[in-house]
C-alpha positions in Angstrom: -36.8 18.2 -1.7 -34.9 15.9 -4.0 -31.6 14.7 -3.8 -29.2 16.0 -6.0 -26.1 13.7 -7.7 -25.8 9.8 -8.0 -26.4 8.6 -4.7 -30.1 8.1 -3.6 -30.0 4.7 -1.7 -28.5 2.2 0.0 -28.4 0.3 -2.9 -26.7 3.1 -5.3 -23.7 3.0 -3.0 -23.5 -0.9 -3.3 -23.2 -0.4 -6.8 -20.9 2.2 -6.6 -18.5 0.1 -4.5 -19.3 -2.6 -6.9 -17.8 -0.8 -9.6 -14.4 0.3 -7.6 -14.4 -3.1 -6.7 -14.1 -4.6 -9.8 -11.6 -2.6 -10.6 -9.3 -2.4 -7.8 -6.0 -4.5 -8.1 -5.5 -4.6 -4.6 -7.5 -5.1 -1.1 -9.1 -1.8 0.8 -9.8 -0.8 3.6 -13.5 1.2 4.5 -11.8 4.4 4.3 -9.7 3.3 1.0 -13.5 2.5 -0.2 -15.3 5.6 1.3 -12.1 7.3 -0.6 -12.6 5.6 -4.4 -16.6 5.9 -4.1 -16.7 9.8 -3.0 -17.4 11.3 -6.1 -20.5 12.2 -5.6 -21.2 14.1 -2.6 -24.3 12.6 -1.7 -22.1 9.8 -0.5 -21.2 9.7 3.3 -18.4 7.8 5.0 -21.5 6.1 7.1 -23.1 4.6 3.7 -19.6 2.9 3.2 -19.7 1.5 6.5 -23.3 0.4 6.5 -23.0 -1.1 3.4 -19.7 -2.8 3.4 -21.1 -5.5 5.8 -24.4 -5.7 4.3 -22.1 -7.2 1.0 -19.8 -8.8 2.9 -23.3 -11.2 4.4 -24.9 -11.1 1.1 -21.8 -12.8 -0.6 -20.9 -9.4 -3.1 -17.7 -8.7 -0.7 -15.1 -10.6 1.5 -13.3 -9.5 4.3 -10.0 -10.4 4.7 -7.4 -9.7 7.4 -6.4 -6.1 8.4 -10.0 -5.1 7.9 -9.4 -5.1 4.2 -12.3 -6.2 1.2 -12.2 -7.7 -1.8 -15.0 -8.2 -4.1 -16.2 -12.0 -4.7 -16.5 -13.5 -8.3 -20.8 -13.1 -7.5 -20.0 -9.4 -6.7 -17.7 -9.0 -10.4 -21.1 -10.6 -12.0 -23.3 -8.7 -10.5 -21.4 -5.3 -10.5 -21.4 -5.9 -14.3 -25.2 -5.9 -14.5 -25.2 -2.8 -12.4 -23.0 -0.4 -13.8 -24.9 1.1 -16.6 -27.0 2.8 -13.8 -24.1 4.6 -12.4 -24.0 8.2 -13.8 -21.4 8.4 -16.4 -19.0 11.4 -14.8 -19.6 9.5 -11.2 -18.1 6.4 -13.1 -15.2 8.3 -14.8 -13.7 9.6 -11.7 -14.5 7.0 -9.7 -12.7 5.2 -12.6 -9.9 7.9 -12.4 -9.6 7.5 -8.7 -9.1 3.4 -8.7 -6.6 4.1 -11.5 -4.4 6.4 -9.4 -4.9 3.7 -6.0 -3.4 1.1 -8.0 -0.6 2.6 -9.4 0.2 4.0 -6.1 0.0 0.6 -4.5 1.9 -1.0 -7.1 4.7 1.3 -6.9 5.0 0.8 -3.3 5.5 -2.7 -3.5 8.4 -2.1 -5.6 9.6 0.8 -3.4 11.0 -0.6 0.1 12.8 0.8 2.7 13.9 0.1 6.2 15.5 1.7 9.4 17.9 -0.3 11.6 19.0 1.2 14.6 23.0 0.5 15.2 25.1 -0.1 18.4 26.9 3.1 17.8 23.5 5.2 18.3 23.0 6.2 14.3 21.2 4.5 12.0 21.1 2.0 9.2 18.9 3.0 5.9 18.1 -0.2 3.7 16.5 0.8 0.5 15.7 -1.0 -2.4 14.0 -0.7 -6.0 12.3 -4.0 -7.7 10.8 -4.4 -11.2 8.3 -7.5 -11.9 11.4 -9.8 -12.5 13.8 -8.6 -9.0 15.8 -6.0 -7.4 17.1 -3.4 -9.2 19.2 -1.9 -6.4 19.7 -2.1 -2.8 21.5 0.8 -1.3 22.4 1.2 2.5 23.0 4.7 3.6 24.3 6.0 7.6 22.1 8.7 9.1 23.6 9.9 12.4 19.9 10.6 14.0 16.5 8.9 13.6 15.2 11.9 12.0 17.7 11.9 9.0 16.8 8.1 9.0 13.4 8.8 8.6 13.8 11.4 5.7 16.1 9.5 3.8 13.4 6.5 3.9 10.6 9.4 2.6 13.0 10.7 0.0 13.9 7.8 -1.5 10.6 6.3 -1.6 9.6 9.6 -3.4 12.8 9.7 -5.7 13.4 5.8 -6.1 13.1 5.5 -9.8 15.2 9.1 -10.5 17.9 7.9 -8.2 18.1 4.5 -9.8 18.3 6.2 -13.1 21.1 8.9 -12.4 23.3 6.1 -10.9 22.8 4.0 -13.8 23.5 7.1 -16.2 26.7 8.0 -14.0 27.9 4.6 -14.1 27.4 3.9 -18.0 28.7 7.2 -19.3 31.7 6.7 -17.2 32.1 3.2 -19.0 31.6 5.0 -22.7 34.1 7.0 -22.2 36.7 4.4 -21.5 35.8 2.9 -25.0 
């Protein structure tokens, strides 16, 4: 019986990850890998992990710390040759997919929070919001219990950029009134 979808060998996977490679902004892990290439579901978690090292040996990858791989400049060249063979709606999600990882890991490096226990038994929330160019705001925040702690630090990370606005909008259309 024939296979069905994209994936057909070992070495349609390594051009699969090829192409999320290439277009990934930021290191991944195997799973973050597994997760970009999966759009065909011919594709097991176990080809990602087979082939991973394979690339990593053969120059195409590099392992970093954290178990975490980026592509080398000889896997951008040769992922460029390759990706004409990949089938074109297996290439537009997989497209789609990298393109929703890195705007999710871009806006977390500008999201940032952090819990501090105190002496008194609550607990400190540190949050802040950067652009490019700095911080935008920092705002600290007392949560009597861990739990609290730990929602705030969800919430805001979730709400960041709405938060930053409405204090911003508060603030200023205080101000124009006063003129």
């Amino acid at each position: 019986m024939q296979r069905l979808g994209f994936i057909h060998d070992m070495m349609d996977v390594k051009v699969l990850i090829l192409f999320v490679a290439t277009r990934s902004e930021y290191p991944m892990t195997a799973q973050e890998v597994y997760e970009l290439c999966y759009q065909d579901e011919s594709l097991s978690y176990f080809d990602v992990c087979t082939a991973l090292p394979e690339m990593v040996a053969t120059g195409h990858m590099q392992l970093l710390e954290e178990d975490r791989y980026v592509i080398t400049e000889k896997g951008k060249a040769d992922g460029v040759l390759t990706e004409d063979s990949i089938a074109f709606t297996v290439k537009q999600r997989a497209e789609n997919a990298v393109s929703k990882f890195n705007r999710q890991l871009r806006r977390s490096s500008f999201v940032k929070t952090q819990i501090l226990p105190r002496d008194n038994g609550d607990y400190s929330v540190v949050m802040s919001l950067d652009d490019e160019v700095g911080n935008l705001m920092t705002l600290e925040l007392v949560a009597p219990n861990q739990r609290q702690a730990v929602r705030l630090s969800r919430l805001f990370e979730k709400k960041a950029e709405i938060l930053y606005n409405q204090t911003m909008n508060e603030l200023l259309n205080d101000e124009d009134s006063e003129d």
